[in-house]
C-alpha positions as CSV (number, residue, x, y, z in Angstrom):
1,X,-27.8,2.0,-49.5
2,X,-29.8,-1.1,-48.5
3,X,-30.4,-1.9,-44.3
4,X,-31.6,-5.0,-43.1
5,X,-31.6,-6.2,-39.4
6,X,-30.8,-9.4,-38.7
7,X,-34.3,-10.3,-37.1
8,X,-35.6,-9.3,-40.2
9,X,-33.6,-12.4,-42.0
10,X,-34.7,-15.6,-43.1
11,X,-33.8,-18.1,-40.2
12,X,-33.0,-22.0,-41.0
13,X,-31.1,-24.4,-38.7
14,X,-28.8,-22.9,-36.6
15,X,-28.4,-19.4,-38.9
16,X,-30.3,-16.2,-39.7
17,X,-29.6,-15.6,-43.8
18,X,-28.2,-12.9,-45.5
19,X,-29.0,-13.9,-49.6
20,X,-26.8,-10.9,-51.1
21,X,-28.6,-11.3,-54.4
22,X,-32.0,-10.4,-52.3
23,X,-30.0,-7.6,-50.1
24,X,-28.9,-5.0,-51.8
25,X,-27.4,-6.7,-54.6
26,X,-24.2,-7.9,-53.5
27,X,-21.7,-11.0,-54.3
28,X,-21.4,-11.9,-51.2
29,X,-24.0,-14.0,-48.9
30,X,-23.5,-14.7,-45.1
31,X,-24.6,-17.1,-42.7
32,X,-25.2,-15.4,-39.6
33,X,-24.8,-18.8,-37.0
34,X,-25.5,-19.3,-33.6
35,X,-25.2,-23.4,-33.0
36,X,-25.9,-24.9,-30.0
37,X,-23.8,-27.6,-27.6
38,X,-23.4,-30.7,-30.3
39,X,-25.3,-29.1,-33.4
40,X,-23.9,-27.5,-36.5
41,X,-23.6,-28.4,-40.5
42,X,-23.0,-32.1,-41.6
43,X,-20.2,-32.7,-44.5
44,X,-20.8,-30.3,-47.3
45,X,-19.1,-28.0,-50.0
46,X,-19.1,-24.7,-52.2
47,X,-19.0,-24.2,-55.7
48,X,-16.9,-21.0,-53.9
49,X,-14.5,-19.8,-51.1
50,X,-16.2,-19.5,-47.9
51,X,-14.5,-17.3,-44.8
52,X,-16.0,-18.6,-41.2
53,X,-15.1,-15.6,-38.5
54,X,-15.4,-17.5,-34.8
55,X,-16.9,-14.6,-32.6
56,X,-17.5,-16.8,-29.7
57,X,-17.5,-20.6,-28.3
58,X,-15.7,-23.6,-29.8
59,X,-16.1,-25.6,-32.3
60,X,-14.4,-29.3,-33.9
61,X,-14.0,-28.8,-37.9
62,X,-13.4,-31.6,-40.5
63,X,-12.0,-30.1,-43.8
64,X,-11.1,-32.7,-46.1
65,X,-10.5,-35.5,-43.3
66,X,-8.4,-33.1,-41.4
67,X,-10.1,-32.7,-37.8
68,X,-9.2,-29.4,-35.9
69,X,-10.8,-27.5,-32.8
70,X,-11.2,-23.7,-32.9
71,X,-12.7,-21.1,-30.8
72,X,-13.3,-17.4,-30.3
73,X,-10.8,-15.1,-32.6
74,X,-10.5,-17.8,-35.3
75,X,-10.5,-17.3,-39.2
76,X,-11.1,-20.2,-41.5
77,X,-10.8,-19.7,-45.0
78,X,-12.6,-22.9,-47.1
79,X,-11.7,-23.0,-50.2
80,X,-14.1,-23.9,-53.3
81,X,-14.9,-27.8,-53.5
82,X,-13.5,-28.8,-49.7
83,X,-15.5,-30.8,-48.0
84,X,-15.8,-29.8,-44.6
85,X,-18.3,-29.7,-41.4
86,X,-18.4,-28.4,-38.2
87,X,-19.9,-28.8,-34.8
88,X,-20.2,-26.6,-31.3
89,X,-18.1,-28.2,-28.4
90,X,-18.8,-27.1,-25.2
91,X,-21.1,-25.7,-23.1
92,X,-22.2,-22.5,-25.0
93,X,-22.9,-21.9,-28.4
94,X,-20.6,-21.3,-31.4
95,X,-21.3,-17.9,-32.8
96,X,-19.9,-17.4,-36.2
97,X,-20.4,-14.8,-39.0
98,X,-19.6,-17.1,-42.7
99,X,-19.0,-15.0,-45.6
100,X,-20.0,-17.4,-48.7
101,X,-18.3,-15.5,-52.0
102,X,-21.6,-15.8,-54.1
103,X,-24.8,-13.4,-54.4
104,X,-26.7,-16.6,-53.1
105,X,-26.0,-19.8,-51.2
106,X,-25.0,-22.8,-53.2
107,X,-24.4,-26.2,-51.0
108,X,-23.8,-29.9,-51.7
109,X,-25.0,-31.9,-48.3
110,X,-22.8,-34.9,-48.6
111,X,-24.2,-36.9,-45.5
């Protein structure tokens, strides 16, 4: 068994970092986000499928030119090679738990 809290993660942006290759072994990384009113990730994609659980506050996605709002209760699944990006709407911040299918993070910033 391998324990980690999320303090003890590497924090970047608007996310603490769970690198599954550097936690236990696993093939799965997550992104552990907390983005403030009018912040969040800029257009970008995965060589993988990624799996964005909405645990609180809203959001406006763009997934391949398709803009959508989503809140608290949501899944997205993002499927390898999308292009996609996503920003907190509102007045409190968009807490999400994003499940990247690799043992480590692997991202194309577009913008």
């Amino acid at each position: 068994m391998h324990h980690v809290r999320q303090e003890g993660l590497p924090f970047k942006g608007s996310s603490h970092q769970f690198v599954g290759a550097d936690n236990g072994d696993v093939s799965v990384s997550v992104y552990l986000l907390s983005a403030v009113p009018g912040k969040g990730p800029g257009p970008h994609r995965h060589p993988y499928d990624e799996i964005q659980f909405v645990r609180s506050g809203r959001g406006r996605w763009n997934v391949n030119g398709k803009e959508f709002e989503g809140g608290a209760g949501d899944i997205f699944v993002v499927k390898a090679g999308e292009v996609h990006s996503f920003t907190c709407i509102g007045d409190e911040p968009l807490v999400q738990v994003d499940v990247h299918v690799s043992p480590r993070f692997i991202q194309e910033d577009l913008a």
